[in-house]
C-alpha positions as CSV (number, residue, x, y, z in Angstrom):
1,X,-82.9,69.2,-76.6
2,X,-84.9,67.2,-74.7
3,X,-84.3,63.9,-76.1
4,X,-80.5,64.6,-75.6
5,X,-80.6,65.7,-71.6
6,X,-82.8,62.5,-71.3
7,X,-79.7,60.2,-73.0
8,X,-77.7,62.1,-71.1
9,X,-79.1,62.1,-67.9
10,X,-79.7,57.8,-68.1
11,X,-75.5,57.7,-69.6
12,X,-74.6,59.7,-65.8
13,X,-77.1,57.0,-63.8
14,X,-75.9,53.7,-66.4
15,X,-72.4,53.9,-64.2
16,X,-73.8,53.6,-60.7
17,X,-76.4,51.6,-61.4
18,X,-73.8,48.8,-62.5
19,X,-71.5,49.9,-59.6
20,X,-74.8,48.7,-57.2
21,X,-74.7,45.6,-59.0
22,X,-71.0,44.8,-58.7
23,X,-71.2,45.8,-55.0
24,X,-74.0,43.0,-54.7
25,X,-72.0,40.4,-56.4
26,X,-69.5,41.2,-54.2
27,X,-71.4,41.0,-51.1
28,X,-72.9,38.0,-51.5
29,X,-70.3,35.6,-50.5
30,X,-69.5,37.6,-47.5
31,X,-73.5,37.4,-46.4
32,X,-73.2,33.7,-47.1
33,X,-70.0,33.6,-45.0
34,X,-72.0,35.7,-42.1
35,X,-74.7,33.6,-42.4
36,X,-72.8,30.2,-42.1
37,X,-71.3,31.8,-38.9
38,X,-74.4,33.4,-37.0
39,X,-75.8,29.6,-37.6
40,X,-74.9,28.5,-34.2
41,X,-76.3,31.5,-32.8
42,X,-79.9,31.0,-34.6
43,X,-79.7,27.3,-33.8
44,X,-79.3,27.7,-30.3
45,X,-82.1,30.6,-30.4
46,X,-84.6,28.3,-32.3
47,X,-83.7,25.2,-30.1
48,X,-84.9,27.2,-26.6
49,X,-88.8,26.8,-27.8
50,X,-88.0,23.0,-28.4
51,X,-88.1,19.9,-26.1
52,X,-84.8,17.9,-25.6
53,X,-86.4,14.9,-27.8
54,X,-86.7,17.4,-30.7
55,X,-83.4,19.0,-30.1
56,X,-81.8,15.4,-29.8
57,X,-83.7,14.2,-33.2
58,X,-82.1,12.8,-36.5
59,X,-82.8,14.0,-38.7
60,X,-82.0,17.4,-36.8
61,X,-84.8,20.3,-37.7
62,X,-84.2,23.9,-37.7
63,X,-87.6,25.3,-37.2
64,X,-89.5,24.0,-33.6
65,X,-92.3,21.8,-34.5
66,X,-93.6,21.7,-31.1
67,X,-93.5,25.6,-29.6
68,X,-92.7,25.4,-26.2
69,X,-91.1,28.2,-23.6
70,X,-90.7,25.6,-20.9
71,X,-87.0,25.7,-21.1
72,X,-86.9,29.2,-19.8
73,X,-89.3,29.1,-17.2
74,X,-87.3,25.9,-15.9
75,X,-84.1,28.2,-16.4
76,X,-85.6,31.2,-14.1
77,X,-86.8,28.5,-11.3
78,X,-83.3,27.3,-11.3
79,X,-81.2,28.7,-7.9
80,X,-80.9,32.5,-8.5
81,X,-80.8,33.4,-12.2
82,X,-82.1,36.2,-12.2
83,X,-80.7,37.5,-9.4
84,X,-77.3,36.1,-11.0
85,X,-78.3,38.0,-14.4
86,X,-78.5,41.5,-12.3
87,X,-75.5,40.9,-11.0
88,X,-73.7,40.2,-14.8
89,X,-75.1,44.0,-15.9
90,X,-73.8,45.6,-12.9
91,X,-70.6,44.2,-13.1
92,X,-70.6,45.2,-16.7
93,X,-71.8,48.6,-16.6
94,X,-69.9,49.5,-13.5
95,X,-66.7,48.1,-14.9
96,X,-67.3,49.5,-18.8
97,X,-67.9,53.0,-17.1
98,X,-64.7,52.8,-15.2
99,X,-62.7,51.4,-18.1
100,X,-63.7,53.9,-20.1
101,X,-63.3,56.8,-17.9
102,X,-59.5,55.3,-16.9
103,X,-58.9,54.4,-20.8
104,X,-59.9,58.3,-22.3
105,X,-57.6,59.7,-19.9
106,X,-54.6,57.2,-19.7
107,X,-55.0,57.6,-23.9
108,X,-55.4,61.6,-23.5
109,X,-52.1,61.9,-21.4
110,X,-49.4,59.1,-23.8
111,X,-50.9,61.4,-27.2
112,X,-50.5,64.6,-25.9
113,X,-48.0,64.8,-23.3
114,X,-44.0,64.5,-23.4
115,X,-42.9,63.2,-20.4
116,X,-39.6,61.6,-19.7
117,X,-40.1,57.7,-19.5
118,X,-43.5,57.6,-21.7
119,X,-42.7,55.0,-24.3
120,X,-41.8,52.7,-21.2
121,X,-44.7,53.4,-18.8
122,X,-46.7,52.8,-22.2
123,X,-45.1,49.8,-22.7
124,X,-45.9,48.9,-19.3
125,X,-49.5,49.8,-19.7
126,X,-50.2,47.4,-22.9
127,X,-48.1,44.2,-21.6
128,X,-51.1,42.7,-19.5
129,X,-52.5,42.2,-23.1
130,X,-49.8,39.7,-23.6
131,X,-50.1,38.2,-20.1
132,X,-52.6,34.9,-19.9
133,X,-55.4,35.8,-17.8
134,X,-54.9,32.2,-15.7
135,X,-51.3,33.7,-14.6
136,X,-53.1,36.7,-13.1
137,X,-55.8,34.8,-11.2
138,X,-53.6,33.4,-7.9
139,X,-52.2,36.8,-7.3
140,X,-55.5,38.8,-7.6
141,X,-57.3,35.9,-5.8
142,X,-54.9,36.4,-3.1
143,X,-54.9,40.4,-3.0
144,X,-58.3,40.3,-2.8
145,X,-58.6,37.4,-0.1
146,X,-56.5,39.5,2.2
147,X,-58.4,42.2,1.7
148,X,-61.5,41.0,2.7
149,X,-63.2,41.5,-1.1
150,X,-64.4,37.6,-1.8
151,X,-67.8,37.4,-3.1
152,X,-68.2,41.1,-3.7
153,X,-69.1,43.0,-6.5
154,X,-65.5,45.5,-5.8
155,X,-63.7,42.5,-6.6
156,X,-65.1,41.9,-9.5
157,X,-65.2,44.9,-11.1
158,X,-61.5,46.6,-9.8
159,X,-59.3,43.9,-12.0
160,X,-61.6,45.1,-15.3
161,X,-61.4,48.9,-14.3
162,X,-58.3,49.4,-16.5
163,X,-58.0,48.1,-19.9
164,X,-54.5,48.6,-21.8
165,X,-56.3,47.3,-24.6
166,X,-58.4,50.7,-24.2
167,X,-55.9,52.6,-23.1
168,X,-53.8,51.3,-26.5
169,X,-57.1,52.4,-28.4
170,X,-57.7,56.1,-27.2
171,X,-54.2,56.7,-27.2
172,X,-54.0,56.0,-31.1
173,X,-57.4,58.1,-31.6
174,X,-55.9,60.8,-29.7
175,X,-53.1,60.9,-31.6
176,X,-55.1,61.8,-34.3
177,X,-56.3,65.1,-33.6
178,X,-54.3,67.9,-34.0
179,X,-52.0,69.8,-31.6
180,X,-52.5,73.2,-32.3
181,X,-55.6,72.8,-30.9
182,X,-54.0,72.6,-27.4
183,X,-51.4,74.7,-28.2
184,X,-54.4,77.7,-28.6
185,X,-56.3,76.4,-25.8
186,X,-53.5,76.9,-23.7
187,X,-52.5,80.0,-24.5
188,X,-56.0,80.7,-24.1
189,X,-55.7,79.9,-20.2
190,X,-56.9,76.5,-19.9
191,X,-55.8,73.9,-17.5
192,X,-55.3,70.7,-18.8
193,X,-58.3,69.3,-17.4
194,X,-60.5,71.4,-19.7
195,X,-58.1,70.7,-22.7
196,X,-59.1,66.9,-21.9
197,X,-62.9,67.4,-20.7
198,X,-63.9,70.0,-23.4
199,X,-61.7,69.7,-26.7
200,X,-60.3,66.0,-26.5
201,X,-62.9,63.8,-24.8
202,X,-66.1,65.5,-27.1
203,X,-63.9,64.8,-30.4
204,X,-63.2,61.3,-29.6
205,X,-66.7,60.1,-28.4
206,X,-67.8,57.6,-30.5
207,X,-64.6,56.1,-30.4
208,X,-65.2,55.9,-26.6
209,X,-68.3,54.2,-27.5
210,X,-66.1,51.6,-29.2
211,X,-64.3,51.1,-26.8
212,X,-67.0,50.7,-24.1
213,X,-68.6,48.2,-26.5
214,X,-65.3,45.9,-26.7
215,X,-65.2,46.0,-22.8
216,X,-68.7,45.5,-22.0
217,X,-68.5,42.3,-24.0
218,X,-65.3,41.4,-22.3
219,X,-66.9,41.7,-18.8
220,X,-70.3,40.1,-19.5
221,X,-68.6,36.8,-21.0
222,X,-66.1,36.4,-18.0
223,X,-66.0,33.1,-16.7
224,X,-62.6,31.9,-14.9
225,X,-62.1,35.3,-12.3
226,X,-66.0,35.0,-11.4
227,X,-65.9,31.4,-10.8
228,X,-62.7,32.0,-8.7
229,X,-63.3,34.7,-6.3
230,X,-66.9,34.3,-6.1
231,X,-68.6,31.3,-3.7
232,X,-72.0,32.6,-2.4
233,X,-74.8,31.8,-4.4
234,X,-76.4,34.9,-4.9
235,X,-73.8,36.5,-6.3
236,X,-72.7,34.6,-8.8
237,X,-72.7,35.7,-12.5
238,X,-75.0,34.7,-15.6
239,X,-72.2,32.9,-16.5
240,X,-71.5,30.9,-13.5
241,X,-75.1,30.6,-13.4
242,X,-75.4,28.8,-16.9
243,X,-72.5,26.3,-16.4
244,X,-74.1,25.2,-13.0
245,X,-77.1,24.7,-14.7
246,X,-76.0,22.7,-16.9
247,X,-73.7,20.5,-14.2
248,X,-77.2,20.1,-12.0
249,X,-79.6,19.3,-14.7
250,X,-78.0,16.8,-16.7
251,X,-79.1,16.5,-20.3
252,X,-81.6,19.2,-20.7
253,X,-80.9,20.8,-23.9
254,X,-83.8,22.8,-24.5
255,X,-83.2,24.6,-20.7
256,X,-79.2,24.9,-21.5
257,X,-80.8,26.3,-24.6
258,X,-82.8,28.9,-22.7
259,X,-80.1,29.9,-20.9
260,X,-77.7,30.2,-23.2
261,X,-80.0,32.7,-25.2
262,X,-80.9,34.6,-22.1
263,X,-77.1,35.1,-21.5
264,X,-76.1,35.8,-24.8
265,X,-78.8,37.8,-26.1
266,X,-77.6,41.4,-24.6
267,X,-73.9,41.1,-26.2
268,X,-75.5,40.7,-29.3
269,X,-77.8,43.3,-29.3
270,X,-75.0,45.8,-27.6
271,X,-72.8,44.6,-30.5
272,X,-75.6,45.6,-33.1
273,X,-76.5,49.1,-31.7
274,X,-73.1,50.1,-31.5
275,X,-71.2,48.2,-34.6
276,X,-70.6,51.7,-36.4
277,X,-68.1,52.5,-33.3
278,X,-67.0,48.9,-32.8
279,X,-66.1,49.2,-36.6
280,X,-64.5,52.6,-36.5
281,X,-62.4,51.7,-33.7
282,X,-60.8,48.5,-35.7
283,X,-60.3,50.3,-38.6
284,X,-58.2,53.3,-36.9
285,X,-56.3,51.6,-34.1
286,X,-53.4,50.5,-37.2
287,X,-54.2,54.0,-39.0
288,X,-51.7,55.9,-36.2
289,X,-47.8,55.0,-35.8
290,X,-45.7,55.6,-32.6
């Protein structure tokens, strides 16, 4: 008896053993394809403890030979970059906070409210997805010049406040969850706000997170609208920062280097902390029709 409830306990774990394997052998040319396109990334990581002779050598080598962190103290002494580096996260927090807040209920109100002219407002609300963000620039620049907003942090977090692309997202994840829900809650006596605040918004959290993610990275790696309505120094952006840099200090590729890393280094570790939701959110925007 025992002998046979030992064959047949290795026959049930013989199948997903080999399953294991066959996932592997499947994974591996997509971890060779991931590695060949982080590459850049780890080069330009590994070339910031270098000096420009060894980032300039042929043959090229991946690994510093000499150590060195002068490229990033040179990068902080330049103007203000770490002023310009505060700026960049409040900006992005700021404007990922506000997107998200305008995207949950914009999506909350096209799933699960019939109102005469939605399809078209809807419409409305995702076209700016197909406009090219150089068209935008004169008019804002000039709405905001008029106002009195240059070179303030209001203008440039008010053009990322509302995101169809997020509004597009939550609508489809809020399409997902199920009416009678709201039916009973409002027969129950709730206003709508609490249908949104305590039954929609807790179901469709993470998928807020995923959202939040794909705007956060949106704001940080802004270039053009910074460089536009912002003059003054002190308030420019990591970006702006990085590109001046580079235009003041010629050929130094271990500082551009430094500050490339210093710049990039938050999206990347906001991307890995939050890929579950980032993932989630690609793989059930097409899931929904309508």
């Amino acid at each position: 008896m025992a002998t046979s409830s030992s064959a047949l306990s290795h026959s049930e774990d013989s199948p997903r053993w080999q399953f294991e394997w066959r996932e592997l052998i499947w994974h591996i040319p997509l971890l060779i394809f991931a590695l060949i396109l982080f590459y850049p990334f780890i080069w330009m990581l590994l070339s910031s403890f270098k000096t420009t002779a060894e980032v300039l050598a042929i043959p090229p080598t991946l690994l510093p030979q000499t150590f060195t962190t002068n490229g990033y103290a040179e990068i902080l002494e330049i103007g203000s970059v770490g002023r310009n580096f505060l700026n960049t996260v409040i900006v992005a927090l700021s404007g990922t906070i506000l997107s998200a807040i305008m995207s949950s209920l914009g999506g909350f109100v096209f799933a699960k409210y019939d109102f005469w002219g939605r399809r078209f407002f809807f419409f409305c609300m995702i076209s700016q997805m197909m406009i090219p963000v150089a068209v935008t620039i004169l008019p804002l620049f000039t709405l905001m010049s008029r106002t009195g907003l240059l070179n303030t942090y209001t203008a440039l977090i008010l053009p990322v406040s509302m995101s169809g692309f997020g509004i597009f997202l939550m609508r489809q994840f809020m399409q997902g969850l199920p009416n009678e829900m709201f039916e009973a809650a409002r027969i129950d006596g709730a206003t709508d706000w609490q249908m949104y605040s305590k039954i929609a918004l807790p179901l469709t959290r993470s998928s807020l997170a995923g959202v939040g993610v794909f705007t956060f990275l949106f704001i940080w790696n802004q270039f053009y609208w910074p460089l536009v309505i912002i003059s003054r120094p002190e308030m420019r952006t990591m970006t702006q920062a990085i590109v001046l840099a580079a235009s003041s200090i010629g050929q130094r590729y271990d500082v551009l280097a430094a500050g490339a890393t210093i710049s990039v280094l938050p999206i990347i570790i906001v991307f890995a902390l939050a890929m579950r939701q980032v993932v989630a959110s690609v793989v059930f925007t097409g899931s929904k029709e309508g």
